[in-house]
MIKOL-538282 format. One record per atom (N, C-alpha, C, O): residue in three letters; atom name; x, y, z. Coordinates in Angstrom, 3 decimals. Layout:
<recs>
[rec ALA CA [X Y Z]]
...
</recs>
This chain:
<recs>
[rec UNK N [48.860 12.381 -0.683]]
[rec UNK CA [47.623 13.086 -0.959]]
[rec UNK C [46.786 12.341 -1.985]]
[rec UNK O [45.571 12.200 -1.840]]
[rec UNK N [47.524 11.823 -3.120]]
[rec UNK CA [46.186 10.948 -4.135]]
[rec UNK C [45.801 9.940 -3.350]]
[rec UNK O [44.655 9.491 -3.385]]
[rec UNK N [46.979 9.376 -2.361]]
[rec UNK CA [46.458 8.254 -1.971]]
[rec UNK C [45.198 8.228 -1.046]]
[rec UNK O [44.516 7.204 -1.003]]
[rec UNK N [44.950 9.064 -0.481]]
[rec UNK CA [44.004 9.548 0.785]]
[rec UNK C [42.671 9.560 -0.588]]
[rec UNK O [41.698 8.822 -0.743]]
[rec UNK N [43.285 10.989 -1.579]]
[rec UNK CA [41.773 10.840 -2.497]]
[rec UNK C [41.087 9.394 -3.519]]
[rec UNK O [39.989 9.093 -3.987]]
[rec UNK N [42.141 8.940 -3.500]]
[rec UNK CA [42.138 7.083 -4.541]]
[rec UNK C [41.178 6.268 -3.329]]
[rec UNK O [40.162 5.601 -3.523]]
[rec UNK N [41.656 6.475 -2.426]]
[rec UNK CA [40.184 6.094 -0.998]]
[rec UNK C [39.460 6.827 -0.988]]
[rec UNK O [40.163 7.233 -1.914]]
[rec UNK N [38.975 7.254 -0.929]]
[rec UNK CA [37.686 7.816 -0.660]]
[rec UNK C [36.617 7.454 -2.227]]
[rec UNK O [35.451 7.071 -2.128]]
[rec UNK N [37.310 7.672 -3.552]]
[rec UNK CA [37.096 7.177 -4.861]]
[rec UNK C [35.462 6.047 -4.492]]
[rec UNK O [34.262 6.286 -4.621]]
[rec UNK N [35.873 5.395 -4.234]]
[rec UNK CA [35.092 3.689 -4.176]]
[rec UNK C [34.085 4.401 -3.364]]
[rec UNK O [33.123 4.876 -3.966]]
[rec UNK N [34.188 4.581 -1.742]]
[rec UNK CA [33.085 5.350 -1.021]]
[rec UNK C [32.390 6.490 -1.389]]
[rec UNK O [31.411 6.833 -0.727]]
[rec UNK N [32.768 7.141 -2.377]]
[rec UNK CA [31.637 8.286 -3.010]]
[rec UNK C [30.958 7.737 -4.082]]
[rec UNK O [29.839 8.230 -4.224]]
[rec UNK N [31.347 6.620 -5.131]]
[rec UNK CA [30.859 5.854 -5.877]]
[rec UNK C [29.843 4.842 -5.122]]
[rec UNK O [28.832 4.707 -5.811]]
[rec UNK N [29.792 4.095 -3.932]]
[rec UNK CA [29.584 3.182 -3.238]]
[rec UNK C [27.857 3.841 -2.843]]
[rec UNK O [26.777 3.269 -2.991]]
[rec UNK N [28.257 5.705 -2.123]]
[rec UNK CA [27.052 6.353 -1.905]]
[rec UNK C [26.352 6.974 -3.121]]
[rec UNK O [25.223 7.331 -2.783]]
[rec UNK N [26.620 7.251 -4.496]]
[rec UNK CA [26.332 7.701 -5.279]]
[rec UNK C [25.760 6.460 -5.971]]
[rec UNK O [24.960 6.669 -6.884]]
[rec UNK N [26.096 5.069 -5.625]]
[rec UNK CA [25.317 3.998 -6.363]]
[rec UNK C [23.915 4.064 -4.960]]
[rec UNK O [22.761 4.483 -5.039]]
[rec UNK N [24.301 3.755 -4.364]]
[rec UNK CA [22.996 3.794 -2.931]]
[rec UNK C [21.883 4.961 -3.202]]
[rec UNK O [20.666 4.968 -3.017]]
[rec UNK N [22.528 5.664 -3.567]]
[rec UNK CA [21.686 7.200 -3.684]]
[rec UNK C [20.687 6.842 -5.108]]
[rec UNK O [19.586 7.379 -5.238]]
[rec UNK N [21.134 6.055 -5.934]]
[rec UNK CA [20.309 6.327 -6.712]]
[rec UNK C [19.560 5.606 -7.223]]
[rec UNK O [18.743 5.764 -8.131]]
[rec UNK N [19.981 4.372 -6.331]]
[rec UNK CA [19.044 3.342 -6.396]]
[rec UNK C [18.006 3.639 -5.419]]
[rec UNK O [16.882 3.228 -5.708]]
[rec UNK N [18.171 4.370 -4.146]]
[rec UNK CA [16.646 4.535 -3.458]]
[rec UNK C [16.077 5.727 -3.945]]
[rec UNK O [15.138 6.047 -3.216]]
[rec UNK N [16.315 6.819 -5.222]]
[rec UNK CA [15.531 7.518 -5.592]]
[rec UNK C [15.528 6.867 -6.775]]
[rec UNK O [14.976 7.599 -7.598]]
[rec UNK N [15.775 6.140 -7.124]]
[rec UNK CA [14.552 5.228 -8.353]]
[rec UNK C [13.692 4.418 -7.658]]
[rec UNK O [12.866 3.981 -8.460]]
[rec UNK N [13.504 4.034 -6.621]]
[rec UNK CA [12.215 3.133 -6.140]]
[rec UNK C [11.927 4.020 -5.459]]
[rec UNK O [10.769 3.849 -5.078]]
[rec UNK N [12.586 5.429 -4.851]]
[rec UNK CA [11.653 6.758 -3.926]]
[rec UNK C [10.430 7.144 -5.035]]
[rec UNK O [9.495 7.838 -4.637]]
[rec UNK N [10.467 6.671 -6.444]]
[rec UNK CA [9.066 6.797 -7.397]]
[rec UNK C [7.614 5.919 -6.810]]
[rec UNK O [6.405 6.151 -6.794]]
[rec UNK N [8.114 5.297 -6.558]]
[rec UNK CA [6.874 4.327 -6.120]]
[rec UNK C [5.978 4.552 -5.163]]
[rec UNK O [6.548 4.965 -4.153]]
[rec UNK N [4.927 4.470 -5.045]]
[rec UNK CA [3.930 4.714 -3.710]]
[rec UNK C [3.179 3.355 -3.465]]
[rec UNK O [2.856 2.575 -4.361]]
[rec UNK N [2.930 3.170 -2.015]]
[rec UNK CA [2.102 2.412 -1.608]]
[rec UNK C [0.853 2.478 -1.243]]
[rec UNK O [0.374 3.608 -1.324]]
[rec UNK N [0.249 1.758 -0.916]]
[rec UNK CA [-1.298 1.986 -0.281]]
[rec UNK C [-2.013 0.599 -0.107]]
[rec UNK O [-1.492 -0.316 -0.743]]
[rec UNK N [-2.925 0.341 0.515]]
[rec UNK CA [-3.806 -1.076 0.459]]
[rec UNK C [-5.192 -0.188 0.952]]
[rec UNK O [-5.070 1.000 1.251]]
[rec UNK N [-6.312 -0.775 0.996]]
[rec UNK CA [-7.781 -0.496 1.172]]
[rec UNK C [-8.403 -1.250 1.852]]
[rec UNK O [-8.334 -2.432 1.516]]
[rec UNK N [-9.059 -0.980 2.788]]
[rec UNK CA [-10.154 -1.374 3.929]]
[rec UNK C [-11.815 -1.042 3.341]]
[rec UNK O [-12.142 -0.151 2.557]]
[rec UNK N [-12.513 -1.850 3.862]]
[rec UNK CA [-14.142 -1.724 2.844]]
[rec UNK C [-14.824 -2.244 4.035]]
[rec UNK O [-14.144 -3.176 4.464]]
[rec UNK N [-15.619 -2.099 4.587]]
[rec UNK CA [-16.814 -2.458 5.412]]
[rec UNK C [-18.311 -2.605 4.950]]
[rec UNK O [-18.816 -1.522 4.655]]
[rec UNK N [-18.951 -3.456 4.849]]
[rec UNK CA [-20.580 -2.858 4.999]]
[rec UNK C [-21.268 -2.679 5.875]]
[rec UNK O [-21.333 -3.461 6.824]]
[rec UNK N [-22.057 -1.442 5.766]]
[rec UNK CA [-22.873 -0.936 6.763]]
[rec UNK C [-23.887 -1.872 7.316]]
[rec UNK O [-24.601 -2.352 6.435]]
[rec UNK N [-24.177 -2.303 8.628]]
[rec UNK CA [-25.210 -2.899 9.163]]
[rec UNK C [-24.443 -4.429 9.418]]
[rec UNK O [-25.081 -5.313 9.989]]
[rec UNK N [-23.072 -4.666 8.966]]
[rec UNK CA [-22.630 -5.942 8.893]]
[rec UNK C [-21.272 -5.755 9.754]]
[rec UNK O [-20.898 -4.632 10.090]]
[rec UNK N [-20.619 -6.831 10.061]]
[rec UNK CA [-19.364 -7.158 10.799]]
[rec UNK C [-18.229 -7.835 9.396]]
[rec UNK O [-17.107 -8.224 9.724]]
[rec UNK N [-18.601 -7.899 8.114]]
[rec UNK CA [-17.562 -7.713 7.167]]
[rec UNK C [-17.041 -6.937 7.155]]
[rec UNK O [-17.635 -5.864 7.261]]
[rec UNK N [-15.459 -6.948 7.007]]
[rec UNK CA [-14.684 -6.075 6.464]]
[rec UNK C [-13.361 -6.822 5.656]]
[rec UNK O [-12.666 -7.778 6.004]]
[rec UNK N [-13.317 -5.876 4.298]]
[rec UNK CA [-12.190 -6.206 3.392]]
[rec UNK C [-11.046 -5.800 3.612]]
[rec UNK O [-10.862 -4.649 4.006]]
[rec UNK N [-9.940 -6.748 3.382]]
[rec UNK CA [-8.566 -5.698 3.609]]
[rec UNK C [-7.939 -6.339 2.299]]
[rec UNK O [-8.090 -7.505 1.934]]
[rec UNK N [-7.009 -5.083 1.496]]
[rec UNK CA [-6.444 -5.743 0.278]]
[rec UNK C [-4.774 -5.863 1.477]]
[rec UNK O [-4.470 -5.627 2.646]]
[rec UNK N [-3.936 -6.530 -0.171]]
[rec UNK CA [-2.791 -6.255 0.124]]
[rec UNK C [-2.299 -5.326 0.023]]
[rec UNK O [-3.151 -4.553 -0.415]]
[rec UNK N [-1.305 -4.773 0.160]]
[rec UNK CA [-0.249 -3.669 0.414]]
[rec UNK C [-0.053 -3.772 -1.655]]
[rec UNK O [0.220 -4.776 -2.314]]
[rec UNK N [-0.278 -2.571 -2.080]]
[rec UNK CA [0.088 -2.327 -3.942]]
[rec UNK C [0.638 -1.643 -3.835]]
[rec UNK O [0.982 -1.365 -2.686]]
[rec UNK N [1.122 -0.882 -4.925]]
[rec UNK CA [1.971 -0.031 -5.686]]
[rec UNK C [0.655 1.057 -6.144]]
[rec UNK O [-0.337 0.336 -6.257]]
[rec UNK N [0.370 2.155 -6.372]]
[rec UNK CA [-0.419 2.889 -6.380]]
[rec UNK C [-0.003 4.176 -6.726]]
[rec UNK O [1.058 4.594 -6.261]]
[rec UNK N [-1.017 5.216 -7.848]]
[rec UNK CA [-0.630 6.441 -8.147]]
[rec UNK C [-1.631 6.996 -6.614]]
[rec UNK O [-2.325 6.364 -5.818]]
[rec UNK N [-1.248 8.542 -6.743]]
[rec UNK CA [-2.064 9.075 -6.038]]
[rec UNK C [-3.552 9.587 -5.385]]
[rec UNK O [-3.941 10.173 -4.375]]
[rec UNK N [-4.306 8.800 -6.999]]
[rec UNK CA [-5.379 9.367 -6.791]]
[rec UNK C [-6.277 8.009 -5.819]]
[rec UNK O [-6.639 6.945 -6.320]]
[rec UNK N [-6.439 8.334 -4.654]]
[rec UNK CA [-6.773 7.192 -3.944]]
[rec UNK C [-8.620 7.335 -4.110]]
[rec UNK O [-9.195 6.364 -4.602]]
[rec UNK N [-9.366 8.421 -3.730]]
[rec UNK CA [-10.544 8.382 -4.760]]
[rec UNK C [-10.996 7.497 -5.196]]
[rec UNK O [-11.725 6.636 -4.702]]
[rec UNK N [-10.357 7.710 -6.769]]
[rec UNK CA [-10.639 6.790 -7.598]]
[rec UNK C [-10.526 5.069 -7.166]]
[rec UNK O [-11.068 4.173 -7.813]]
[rec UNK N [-9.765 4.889 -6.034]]
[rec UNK CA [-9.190 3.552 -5.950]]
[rec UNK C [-10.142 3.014 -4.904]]
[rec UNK O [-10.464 1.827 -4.867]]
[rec UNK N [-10.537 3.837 -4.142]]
[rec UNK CA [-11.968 3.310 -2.821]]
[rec UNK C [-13.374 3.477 -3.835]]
[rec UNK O [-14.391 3.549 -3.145]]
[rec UNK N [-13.568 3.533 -4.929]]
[rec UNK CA [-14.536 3.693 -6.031]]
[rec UNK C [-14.620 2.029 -6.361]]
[rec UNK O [-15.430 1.132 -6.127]]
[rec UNK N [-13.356 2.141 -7.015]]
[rec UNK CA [-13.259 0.638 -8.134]]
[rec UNK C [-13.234 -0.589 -7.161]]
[rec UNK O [-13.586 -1.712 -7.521]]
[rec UNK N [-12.741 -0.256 -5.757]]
[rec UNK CA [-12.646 -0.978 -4.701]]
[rec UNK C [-14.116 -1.943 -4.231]]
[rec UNK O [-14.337 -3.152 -4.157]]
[rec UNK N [-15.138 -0.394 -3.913]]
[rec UNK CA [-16.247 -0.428 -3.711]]
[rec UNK C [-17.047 -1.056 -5.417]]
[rec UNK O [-18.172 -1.473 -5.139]]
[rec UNK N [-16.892 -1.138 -6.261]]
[rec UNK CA [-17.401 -1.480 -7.483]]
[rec UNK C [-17.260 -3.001 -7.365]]
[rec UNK O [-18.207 -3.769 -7.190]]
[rec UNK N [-15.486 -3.482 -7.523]]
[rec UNK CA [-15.528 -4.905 -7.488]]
[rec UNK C [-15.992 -5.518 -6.047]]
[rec UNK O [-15.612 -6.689 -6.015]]
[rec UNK N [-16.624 -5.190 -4.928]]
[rec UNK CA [-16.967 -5.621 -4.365]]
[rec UNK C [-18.284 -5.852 -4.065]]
[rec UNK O [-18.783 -6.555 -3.187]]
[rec UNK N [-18.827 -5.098 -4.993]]
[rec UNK CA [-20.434 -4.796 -5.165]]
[rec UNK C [-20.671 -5.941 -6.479]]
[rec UNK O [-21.659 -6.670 -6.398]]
[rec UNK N [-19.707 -6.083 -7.730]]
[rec UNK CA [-19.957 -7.299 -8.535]]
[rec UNK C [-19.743 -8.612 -7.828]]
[rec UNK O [-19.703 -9.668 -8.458]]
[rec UNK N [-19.562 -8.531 -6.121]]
[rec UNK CA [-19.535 -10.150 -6.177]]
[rec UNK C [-20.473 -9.741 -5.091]]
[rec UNK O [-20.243 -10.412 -4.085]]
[rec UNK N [-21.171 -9.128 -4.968]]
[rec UNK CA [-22.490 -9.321 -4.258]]
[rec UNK C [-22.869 -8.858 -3.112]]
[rec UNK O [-23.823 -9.214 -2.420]]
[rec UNK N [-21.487 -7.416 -2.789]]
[rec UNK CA [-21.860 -7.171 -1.389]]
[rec UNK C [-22.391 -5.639 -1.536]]
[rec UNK O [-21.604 -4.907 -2.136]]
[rec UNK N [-23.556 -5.057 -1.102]]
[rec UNK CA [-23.850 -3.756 -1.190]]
[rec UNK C [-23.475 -3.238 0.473]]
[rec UNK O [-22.823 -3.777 1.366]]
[rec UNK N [-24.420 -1.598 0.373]]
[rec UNK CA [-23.732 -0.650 0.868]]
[rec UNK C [-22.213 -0.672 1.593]]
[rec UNK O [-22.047 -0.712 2.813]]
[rec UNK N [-21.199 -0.639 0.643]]
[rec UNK CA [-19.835 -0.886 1.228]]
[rec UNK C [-19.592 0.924 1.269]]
[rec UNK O [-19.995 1.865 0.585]]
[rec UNK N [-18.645 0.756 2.558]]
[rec UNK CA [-17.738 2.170 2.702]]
[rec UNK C [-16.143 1.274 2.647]]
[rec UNK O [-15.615 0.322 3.220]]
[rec UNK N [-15.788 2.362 1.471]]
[rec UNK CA [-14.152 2.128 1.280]]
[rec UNK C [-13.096 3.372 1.661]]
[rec UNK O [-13.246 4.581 1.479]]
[rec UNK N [-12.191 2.781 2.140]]
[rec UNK CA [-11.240 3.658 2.456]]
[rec UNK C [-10.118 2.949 1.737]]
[rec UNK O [-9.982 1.765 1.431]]
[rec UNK N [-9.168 4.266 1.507]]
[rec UNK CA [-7.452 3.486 0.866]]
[rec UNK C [-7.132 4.638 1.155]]
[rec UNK O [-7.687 5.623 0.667]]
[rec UNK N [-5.748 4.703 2.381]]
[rec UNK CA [-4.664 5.619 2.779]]
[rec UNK C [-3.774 6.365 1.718]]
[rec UNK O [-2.857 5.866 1.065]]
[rec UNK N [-4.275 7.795 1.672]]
[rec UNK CA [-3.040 8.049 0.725]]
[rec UNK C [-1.847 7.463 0.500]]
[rec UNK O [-1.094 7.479 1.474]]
[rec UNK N [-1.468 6.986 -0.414]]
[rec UNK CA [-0.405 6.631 -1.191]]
[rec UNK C [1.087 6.902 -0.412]]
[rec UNK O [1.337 8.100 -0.275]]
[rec UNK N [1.948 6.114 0.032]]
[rec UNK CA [3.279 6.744 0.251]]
[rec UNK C [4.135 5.830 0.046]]
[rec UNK O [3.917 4.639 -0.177]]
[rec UNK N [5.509 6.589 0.148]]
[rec UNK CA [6.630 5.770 -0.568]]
[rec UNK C [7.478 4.843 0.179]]
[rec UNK O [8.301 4.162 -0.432]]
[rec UNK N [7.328 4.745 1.646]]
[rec UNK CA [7.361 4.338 2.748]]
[rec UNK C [6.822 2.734 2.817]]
[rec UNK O [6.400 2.259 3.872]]
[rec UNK N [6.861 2.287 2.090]]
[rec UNK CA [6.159 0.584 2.156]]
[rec UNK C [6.315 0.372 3.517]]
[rec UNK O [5.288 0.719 4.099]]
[rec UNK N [7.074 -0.005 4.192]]
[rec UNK CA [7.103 -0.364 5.406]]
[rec UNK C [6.218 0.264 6.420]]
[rec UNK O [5.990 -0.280 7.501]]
[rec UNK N [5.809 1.202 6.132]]
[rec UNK CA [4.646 2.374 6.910]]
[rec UNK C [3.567 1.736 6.855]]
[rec UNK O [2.845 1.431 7.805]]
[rec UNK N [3.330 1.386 5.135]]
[rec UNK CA [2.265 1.335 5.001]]
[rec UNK C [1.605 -0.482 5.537]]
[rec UNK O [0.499 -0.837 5.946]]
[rec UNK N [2.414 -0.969 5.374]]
[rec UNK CA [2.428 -2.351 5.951]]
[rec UNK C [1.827 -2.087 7.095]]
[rec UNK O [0.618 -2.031 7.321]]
[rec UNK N [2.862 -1.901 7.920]]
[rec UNK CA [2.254 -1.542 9.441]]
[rec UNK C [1.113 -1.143 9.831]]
[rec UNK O [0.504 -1.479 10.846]]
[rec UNK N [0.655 -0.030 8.588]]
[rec UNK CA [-0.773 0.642 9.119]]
[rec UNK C [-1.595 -0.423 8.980]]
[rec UNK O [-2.495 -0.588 9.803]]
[rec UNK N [-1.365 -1.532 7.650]]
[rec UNK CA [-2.246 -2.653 7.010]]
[rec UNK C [-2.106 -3.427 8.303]]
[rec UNK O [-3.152 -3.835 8.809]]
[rec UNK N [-1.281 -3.613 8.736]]
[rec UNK CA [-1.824 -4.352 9.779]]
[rec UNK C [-2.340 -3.947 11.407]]
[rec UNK O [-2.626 -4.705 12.333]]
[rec UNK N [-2.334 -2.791 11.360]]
[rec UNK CA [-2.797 -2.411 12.985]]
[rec UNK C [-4.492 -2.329 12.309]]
[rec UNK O [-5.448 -2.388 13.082]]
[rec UNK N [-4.708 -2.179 10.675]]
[rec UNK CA [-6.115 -1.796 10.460]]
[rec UNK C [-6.814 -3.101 10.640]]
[rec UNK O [-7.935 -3.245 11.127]]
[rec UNK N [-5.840 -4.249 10.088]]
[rec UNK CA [-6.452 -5.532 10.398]]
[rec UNK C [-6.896 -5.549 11.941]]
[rec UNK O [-8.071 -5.508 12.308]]
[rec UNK N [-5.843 -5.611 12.741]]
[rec UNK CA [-5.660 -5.697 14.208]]
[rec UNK C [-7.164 -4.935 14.890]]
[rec UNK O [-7.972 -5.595 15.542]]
[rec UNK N [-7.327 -3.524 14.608]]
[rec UNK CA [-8.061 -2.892 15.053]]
[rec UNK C [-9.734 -3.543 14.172]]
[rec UNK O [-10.752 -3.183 14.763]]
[rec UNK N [-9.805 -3.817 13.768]]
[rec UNK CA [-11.226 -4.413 12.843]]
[rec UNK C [-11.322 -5.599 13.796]]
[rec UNK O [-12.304 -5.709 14.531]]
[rec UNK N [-10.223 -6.588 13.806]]
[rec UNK CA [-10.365 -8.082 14.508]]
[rec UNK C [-10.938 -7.471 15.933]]
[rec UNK O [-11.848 -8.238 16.246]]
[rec UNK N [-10.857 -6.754 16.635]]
[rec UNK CA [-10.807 -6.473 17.806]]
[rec UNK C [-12.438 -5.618 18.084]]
[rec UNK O [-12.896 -5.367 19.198]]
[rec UNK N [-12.873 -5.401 17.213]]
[rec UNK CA [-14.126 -4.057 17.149]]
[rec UNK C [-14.801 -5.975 16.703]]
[rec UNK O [-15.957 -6.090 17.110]]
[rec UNK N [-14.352 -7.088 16.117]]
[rec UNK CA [-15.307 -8.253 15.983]]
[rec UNK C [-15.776 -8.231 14.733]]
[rec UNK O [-16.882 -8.660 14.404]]
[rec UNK N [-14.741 -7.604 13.804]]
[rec UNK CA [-14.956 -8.121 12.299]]
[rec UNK C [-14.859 -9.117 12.010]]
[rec UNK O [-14.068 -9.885 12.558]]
[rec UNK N [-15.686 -9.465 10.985]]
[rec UNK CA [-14.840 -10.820 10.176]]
[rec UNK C [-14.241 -10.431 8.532]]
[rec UNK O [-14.736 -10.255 7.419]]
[rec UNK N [-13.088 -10.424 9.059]]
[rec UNK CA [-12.350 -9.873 8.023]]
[rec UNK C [-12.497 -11.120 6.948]]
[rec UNK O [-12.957 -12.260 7.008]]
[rec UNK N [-11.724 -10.123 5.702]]
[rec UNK CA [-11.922 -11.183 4.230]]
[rec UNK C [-10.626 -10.405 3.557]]
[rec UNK O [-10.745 -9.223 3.236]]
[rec UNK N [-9.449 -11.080 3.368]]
[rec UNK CA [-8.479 -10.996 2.681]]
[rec UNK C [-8.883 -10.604 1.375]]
[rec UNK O [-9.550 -11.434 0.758]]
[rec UNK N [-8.636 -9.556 0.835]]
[rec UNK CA [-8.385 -9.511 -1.472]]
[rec UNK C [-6.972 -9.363 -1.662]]
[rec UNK O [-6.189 -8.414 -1.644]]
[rec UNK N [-6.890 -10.610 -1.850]]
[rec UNK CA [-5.137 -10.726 -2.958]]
[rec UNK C [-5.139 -9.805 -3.967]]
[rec UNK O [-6.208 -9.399 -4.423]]
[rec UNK N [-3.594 -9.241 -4.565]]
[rec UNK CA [-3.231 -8.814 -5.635]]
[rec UNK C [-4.023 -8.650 -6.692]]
[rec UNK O [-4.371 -7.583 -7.197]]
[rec UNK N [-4.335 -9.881 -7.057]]
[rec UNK CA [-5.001 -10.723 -8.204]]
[rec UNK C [-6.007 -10.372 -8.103]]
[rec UNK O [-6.341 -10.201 -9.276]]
[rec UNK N [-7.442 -9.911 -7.041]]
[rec UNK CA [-8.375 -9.289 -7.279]]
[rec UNK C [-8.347 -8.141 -6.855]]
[rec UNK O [-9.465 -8.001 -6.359]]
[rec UNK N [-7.482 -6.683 -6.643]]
[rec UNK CA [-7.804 -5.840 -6.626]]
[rec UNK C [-5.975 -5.511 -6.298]]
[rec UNK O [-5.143 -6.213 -5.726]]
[rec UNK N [-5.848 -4.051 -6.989]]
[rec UNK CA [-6.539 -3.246 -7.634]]
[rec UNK C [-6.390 -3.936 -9.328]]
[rec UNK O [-5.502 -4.592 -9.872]]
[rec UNK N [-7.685 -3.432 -9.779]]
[rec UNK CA [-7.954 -4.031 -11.142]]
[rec UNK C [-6.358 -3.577 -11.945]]
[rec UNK O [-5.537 -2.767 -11.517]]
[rec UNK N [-6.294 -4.279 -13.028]]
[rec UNK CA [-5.166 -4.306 -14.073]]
[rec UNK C [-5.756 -3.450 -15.239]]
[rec UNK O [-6.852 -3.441 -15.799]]
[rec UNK N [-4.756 -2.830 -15.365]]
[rec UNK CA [-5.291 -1.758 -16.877]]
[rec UNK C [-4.212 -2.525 -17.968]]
[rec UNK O [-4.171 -2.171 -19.147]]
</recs>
């Protein structure tokens, strides 16, 4: 009988380490942002970030730094936030996919320019 419970020991430790390593990164949310201007065939796509919830605010600052390098009437979008990276990837890229195809000319924003650093 210990011996049966001395096994199992390691495999409840094994899931109790697993377990709590994906609810310490289950904190994290994702998201990336799409930006168009009206009357034009531009469109922005960021990368895939790390992101709180308030997405709002984030198609704002989106639309801001893209207006300081010279592009007006932009519409921004950024997908609520989820913890799902791999989701959100995917969506980043069917949004690419679907823009290339409608005859955008897309424009990559790296890390490094958006979302701004506090």
């Amino acid at each position: 009988m210990e011996i049966a419970v001395a096994g199992r020991r390691p495999i409840a430790l094994t899931l109790l380490a697993f377990v709590g390593a994906s609810s310490a990164s289950a904190g994290e949310r994702w998201t990336y942002c799409v930006a168009s201007m009206l009357g034009a065939k531009d469109v922005w796509i960021t990368e895939v970030f790390p992101a709180g919830v308030d997405r709002e605010r984030l198609e704002t600052e989106f639309k801001d730094v893209l207006a300081r390098q010279g592009s007006s009437r932009i519409v921004a979008q950024c997908p609520q936030p989820d913890a799902d990276k791999t989701s959100v990837v995917n969506a980043q890229t069917a949004a690419e996919e679907f823009n290339r195809k409608l005859g955008g000319l897309l424009h990559a924003v790296s890390a490094q320019d958006f979302p701004p650093r506090r």
